[in-house]
C-alpha positions, 0 to 999 in steps of 0.5 A, spaced: 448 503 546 452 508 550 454 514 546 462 515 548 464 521 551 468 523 545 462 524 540 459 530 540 452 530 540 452 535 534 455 528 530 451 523 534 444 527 533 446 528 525 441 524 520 446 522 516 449 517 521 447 511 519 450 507 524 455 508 531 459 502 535 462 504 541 468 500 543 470 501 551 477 502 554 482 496 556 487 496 562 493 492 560 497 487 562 504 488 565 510 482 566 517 483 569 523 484 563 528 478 560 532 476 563 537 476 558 535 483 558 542 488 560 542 493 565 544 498 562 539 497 556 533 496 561 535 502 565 535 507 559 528 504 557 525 505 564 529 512 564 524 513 558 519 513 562 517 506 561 516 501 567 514 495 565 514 492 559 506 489 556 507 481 555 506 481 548 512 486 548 517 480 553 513 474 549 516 477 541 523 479 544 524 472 548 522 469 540 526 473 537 532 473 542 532 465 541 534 466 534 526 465 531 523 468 526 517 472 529 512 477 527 509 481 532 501 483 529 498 487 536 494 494 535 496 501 533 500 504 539 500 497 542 508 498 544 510 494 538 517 498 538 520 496 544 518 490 543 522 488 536 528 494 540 528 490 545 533 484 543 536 489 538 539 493 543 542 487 546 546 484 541 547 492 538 547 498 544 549 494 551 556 495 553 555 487 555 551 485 550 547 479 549 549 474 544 543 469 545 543 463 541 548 465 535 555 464 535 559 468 530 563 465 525 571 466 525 570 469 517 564 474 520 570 476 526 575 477 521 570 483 517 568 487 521 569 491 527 561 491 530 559 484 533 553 485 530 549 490 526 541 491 525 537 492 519 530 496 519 525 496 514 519 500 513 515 502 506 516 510 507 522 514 509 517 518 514 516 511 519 523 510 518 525 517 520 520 517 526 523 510 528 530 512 529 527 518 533 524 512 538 530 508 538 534 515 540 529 516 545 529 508 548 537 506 548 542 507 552 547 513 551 551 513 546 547 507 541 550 508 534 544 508 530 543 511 523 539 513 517 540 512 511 535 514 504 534 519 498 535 525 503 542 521 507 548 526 506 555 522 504 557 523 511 551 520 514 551 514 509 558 513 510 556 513 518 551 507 517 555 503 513 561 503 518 558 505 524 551 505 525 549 499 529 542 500 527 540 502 521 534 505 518 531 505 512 527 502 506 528 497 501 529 502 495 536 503 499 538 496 500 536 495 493 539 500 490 545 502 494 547 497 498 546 490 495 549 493 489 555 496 493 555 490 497 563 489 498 563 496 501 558 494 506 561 487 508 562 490 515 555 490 516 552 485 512 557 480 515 555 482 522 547 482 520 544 479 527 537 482 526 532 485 520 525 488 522 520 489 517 516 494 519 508 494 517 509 487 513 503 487 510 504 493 506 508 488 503 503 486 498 502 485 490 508 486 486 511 492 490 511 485 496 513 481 491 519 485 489 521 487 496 521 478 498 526 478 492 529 483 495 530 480 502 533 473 499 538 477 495 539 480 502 539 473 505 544 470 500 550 476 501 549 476 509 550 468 508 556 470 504 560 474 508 558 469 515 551 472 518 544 469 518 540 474 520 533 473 524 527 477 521 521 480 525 515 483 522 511 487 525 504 490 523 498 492 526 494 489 521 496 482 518 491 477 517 494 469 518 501 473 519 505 466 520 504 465 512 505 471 509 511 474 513 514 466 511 513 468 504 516 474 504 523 473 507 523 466 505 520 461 510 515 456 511 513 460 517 514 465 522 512 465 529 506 470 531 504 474 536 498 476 536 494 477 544 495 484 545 496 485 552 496 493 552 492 498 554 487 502 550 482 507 550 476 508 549 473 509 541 467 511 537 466 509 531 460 513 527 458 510 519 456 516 516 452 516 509 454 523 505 448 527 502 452 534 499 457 529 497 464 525 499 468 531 498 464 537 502 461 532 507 468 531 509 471 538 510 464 540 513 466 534 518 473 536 519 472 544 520 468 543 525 471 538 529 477 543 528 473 548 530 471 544 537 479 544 538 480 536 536 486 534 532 483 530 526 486 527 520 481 525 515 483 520 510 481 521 502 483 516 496 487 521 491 491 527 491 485 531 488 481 529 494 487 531 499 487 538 496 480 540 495 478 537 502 483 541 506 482 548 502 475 547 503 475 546 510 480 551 512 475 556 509 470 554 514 475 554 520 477 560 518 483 560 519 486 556 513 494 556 516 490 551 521 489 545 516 493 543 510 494 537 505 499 532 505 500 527 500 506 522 496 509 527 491 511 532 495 519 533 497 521 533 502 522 539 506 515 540 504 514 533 508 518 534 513 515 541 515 508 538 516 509 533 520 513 537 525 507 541 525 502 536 526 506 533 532 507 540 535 500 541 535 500 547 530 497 544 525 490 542 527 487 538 521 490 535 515 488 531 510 492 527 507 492 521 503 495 514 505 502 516 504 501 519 512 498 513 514 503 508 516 508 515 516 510 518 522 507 518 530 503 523 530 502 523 538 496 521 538 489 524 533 483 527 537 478 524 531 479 521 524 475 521 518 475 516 513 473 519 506 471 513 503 474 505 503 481 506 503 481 500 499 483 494 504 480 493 511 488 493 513 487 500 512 482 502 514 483 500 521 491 503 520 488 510 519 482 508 524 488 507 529 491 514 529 486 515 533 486 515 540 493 515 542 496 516 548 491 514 552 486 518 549 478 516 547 477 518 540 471 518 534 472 516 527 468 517 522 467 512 517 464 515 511 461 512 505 464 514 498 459 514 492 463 507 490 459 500 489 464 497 495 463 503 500 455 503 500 454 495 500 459 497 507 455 502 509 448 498 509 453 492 512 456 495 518 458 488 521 463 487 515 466 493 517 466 492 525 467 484 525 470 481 519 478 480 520 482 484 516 484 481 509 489 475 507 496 479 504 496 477 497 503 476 495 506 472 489 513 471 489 514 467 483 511 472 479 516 471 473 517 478 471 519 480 478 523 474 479 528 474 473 530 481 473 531 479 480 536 474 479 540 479 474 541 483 479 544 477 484 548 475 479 550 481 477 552 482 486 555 475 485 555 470 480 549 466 480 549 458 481 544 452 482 545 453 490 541 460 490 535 455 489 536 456 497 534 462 496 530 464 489 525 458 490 525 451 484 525 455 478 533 459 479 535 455 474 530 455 469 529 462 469 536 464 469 536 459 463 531 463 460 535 470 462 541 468 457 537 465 451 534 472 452 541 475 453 541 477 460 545 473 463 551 469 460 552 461 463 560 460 464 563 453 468 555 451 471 555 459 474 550 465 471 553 472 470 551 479 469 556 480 463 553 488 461 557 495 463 550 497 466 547 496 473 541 491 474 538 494 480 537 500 474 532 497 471 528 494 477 523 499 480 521 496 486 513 499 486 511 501 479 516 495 475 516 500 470 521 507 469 523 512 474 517 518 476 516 523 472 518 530 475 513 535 474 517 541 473 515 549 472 515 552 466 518 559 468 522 557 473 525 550 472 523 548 479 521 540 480 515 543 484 512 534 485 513 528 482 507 523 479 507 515 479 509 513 471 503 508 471 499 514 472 502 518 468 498 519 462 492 520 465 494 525 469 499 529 466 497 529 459 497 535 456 491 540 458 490 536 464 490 540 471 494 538 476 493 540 484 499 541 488 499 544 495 491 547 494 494 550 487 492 549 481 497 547 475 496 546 468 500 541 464 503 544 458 508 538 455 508 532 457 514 527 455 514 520 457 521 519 455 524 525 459 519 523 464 517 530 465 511 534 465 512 542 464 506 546 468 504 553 470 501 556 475 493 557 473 486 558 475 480 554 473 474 551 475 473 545 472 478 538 472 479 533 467 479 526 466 482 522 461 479 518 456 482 511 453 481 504 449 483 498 450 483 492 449 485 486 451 487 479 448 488 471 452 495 469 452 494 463 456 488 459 459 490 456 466 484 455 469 477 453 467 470 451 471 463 451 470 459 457 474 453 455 476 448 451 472 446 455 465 453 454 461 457 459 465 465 458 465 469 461 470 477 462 467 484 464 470 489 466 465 494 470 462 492 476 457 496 482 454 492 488 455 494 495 449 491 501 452 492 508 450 489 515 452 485 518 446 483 525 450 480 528 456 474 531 459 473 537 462 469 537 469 465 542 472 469 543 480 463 543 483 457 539 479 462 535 475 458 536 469 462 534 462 464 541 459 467 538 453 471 533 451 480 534 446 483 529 443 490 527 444 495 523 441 498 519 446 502 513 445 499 506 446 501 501 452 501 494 452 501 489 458 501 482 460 498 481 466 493 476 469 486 476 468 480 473 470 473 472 467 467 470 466 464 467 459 457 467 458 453 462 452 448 465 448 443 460 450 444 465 456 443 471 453 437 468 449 434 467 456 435 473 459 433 477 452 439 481 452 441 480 445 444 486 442 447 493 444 443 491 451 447 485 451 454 490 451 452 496 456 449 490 461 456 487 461 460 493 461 455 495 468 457 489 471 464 489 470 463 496 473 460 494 479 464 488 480 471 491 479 468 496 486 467 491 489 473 486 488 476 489 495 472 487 500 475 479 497 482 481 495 487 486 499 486 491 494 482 498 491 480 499 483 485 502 482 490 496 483 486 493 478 482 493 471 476 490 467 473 489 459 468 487 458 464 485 450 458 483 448 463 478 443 469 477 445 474 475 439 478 470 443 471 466 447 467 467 442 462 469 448 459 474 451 466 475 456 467 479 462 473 480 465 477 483 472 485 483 471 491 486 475 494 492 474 500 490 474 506 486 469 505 478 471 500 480 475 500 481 482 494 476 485 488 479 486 486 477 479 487 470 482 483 471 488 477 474 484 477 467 481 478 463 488 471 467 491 467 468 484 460 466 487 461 470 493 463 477 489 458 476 484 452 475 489 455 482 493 455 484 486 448 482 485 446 485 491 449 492 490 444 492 483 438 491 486 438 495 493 442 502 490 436 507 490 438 510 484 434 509 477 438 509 471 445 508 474 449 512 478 457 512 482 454 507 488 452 502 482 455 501 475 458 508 474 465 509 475 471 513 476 476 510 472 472 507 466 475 509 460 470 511 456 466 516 460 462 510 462 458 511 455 453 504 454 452 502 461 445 498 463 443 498 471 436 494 470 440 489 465 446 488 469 441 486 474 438 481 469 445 478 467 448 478 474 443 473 477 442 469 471 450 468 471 449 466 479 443 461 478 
């Protein structure tokens, strides 16, 4: 194959190239505007500098235009903002705007002064900053658009909710401020016309099962005051869109488009195997594709990475002000001041977690490296896709982490470059998500056997179960929210649990970041060592209940990793089938998990060898979640000659390796979910391994493990037998968030157990 001219030929001749595939450019496909588009708004978007509209762009909007629900899944960079623009300014920005099918109630005259209004939606406030930005540009003049998040001053706030014909911002805001306070924003529920939802498959587990109780408590309050809004998703991702994007807002179904008629570039696509390590081979690549002038972004699956990645590359550029780091956590200044940097150009590299990869429109990256499999093969082609815009060819560097899952990709090229991206995994019924959303329905407005219109069959029983509990008080066939407090308080719309534990400096008081509280204990700890900004801090203090970790500035050579137990015991049994023909069940149900951080280890920077190991007394924490797991009779073990201790570490292998591997059969990483496994479990009775969700209620990949069982253990089975190593190693059964160390683990064993589980 024909190398592209946007591959050096120093990547192209290095050895560590495993594989390359070269994808030609594409000229696209040009149509006439709508009809029903007005004067002034296709003047102001050929006055921007756009001629004529892509088919795919006329074929959404003609959807959306006739009042259907539709979502949009064409390529990065392919014009889906016009698209969705279109129809909105039509009915929000044109001096004669386009009603469409849509007839106004008396009720929605009579409170508002707008005709209609817009909603957009997008998972960071980055995309939606960048979003308003495009709307400004596209629009005619004078177009009342507006943002509103945690940054909005109380004058801008006040603009979107009286003023703003479109308005800009995520569901954390319509969650917390605008449903709450929904008499103040009457004006534009009640001339809600449009919704777009942005990346829609971003809206997965239970951050996207809480966003769709979300968007229903949005639909009944629109309904309330007279509107019925159309929705369009948007994503350049999505996999069998028409259900997810149903599930999400509500429907059986939504339209989609899918043909991609625009242009594109011509692109490169390098698989690469590490030799020196992730880490180093990451800045080596970077530095060097800086150094020849080419903007790059190379994504990495943590904050540390991010870090050091940047900090490395810089020192081998030369020039360290040319490369930085950006992650979540940062505040937003700092944010805002990187993004300017990159769109301008200042900023060469950068290397940045997901957090940048659905963010701001960077105008188009010269390279991309992909520092391990981001976890979905959605986002791998996300971040892939930030390269080559603006007409421009581009090179992505696909490269191997030291993870089951990313060395079975490296060996299997094709199902990085064929297979289609994951089916969204959304469970909307999760009754730990529904019920605190019920309260805070209630809470908005009295809630009635009706609202199964919107919340689904279970309305009733679930807000039956909420007034035994003392949540919710029934009086004349109607629920109410009766407490002095708000209930959107206690609902985190992407941790279900408490606010974000600030990270605060000891000598100045100065919040310097913020971290996830799920993640909190393992990272912030006493004596842990946090990265922020390529600076080393050392926790002093951390108090769960303040949400608080106090820091100081240090300079070490080591990090630290956390060390826990855990166990778990079976709630509920849902499913239950045999595997294979040896006496092996299968089984799908619900399980509390008590885990607790007892110390951490202290790593070497540059080897990773284990230092020394502190104790800590941490709280303990419980979950109920979902779980699936595999049962294996002693008849079995006996078989394979596992009995014993050997039985134990072979169990525990391959609950590494098939947890690495989960993600390619379930839009999710490691980190999204977790495992136990023991050579007896007191509950089965048997040798039992077990997958479960990461999340209270569970999020669905659990569920999607058991649904492709055979299938991910063969992948496992196949990881055992071809990784190169002799004892076990990272690629295999070693993993980076075993709570133990990755004490008692058994390749060889594995392997045995494994196949013998699939015969």
């Amino acid at each position: 194959m024909l190398k592209g001219v946007s591959v050096p030929d120093w990547l192209m001749d290095d050895a560590r190239v495993l594989h390359h595939h070269h994808r030609p450019a594409r000229t696209g496909e040009v149509v006439d505007w709508p009809s029903w588009l007005p004067a002034d708004v296709q003047q102001s978007i050929i006055d921007a500098g756009i001629e004529r509209p892509w088919r795919h762009q006329v074929e959404l909007a003609d959807l959306v235009h006739a009042g259907r629900h539709a979502a949009i899944c064409t390529s990065t960079a392919s014009g889906k903002t016009l698209a969705y623009l279109m129809p909105v300014m039509a009915a929000t920005a044109s001096a004669t705007p386009s009603l469409g099918v849509a007839v106004d109630s008396l009720r929605n005259r009579l409170l508002t002064r707008r005709q209609h209004t817009a909603l957009y939606l997008s998972p960071t406030k980055a995309l939606a900053h960048d979003q308003l930005r495009a709307a400004r540009a596209l629009g005619p003049k004078g177009w009342a658009v507006g943002a509103l998040d945690g940054d909005s001053d109380q004058a801008e706030r006040r603009f979107a909710r009286d003023h703003a014909g479109m308005v800009f911002t995520n569901p954390d805001m319509v969650h917390r401020s605008v449903l709450p306070q929904h008499s103040r924003w009457a004006g534009l529920l009640g001339s809600l016309r449009y919704v777009v939802v942005d990346e829609a498959h971003r809206y997965k587990g239970v951050f996207g099962a809480n966003v769709a109780q979300v968007l229903r408590r949005l639909r009944r309050l629109c309904a309330h005051y007279g509107a019925d809004p159309v929705f369009v998703l948007a994503s350049a991702t999505a996999t069998e869109a028409g259900n997810s994007g149903g599930l999400l807002v509500g429907e059986p179904f939504v339209e989609v488009v899918g043909e991609d008629a625009s242009p594109r570039p011509a692109r490169d696509v390098v698989i690469w195997q590490p030799a020196g390590g992730l880490g180093p081979d990451a800045s080596e690549v970077m530095a060097r594709l800086v150094g020849e002038g080419k903007q790059t972004i190379t994504f990495v699956g943590s904050r540390v990475q991010a870090e050091l990645i940047a900090l490395q590359a810089g020192d081998q550029v030369g020039d360290a002000g040319r490369v930085a780091s950006y992650r979540s956590g940062y505040l937003a200044g700092d944010r805002r001041g990187l993004e300017a940097a990159l769109q301008t150009g200042e900023l060469m590299g950068v290397a940045a977690t997901n957090a940048l990869e659905l963010g701001i429109d960077v105008s188009g990256m010269d390279a991309v490296v992909v520092a391990g499999f981001p976890g979905t093969m959605a986002s791998l082609w996300q971040q892939s896709g930030r390269a080559g815009r603006r007409d421009r060819d581009a090179v992505v560097v696909m490269m191997a982490g030291d993870d089951p899952r990313d060395q079975y990709l490296a060996t299997h090229p094709e199902l990085v470059l064929d297979a289609p991206v994951e089916r969204t995994v959304l469970w909307v019924d999760n009754p730990h998500v529904l019920g605190a959303h019920l309260a805070a329905a209630a809470q908005e407005k009295p809630l009635t056997s009706a609202d199964a219109r919107w919340f689904g069959d279970r309305t009733e029983t679930m807000a039956d179960m909420a007034t035994r509990q003392g949540v919710l008080r029934r009086r004349g066939g109607s629920w109410f929210w009766t407490r002095p407090d708000r209930a959107v308080d206690h609902i985190s719309l992407r941790t279900m649990g408490p606010s974000a534990v600030q990270i605060v400096e000891r000598d100045t008081g100065r919040i310097i970041g913020q971290v996830d509280p799920s993640a909190a204990d393992r990272t912030v700890h006493p004596g842990a060592v946090y990265l922020h900004q390529g600076e080393q801090w050392l926790v002093d203090e951390y108090d769960p209940e303040l949400c608080q970790a106090i820091v100081h500035r240090g300079s070490v050579t080591y990090w630290t990793q956390a060390v826990s137990v855990q166990d778990l015991q079976i709630l509920r049994q849902s499913r239950d089938e045999p595997f294979g023909t040896q006496g092996v069940r299968l089984c799908l149900g619900e399980v509390r998990l008590t885990g607790q951080v007892t110390g951490y280890l202290r790593r070497d920077e540059r080897t990773g060898a284990v230092w020394d190991q502190t104790p800590l007394e941490m709280p303990e924490n419980s979950l109920t979640t979902r779980s699936m797991w595999w049962t294996i009779p002693s008849s079995l073990v006996t078989k394979v000659g596992l009995e014993g201790l050997r039985l134990g570490a072979a169990a525990h292998a391959a609950e590494h390796t098939a947890i690495g591997l989960l993600g390619l059969f379930a839009p999710c990483d490691r980190w999204d979910i977790g495992g136990l496994s023991t050579a007896l479990h007191p509950d089965t009775g048997e040798c039992t391994i077990f997958v479960h969700d990461g999340t209270p209620g569970g999020a669905g990949f659990a569920e999607r493990g058991f649904e492709a069982a055979r299938e991910w253990l063969e992948a496992a089975r196949e990881r055992l037998d071809s990784c190169a190593c002799e004892a076990g190693c990272p690629a295999c059964v070693v993993s980076p968030k075993c709570g133990n160390g990755n004490q008692m683990l058994d390749k060889a064993a594995a392997l045995d157990l494994v196949t013998a589980m699939l015969a």
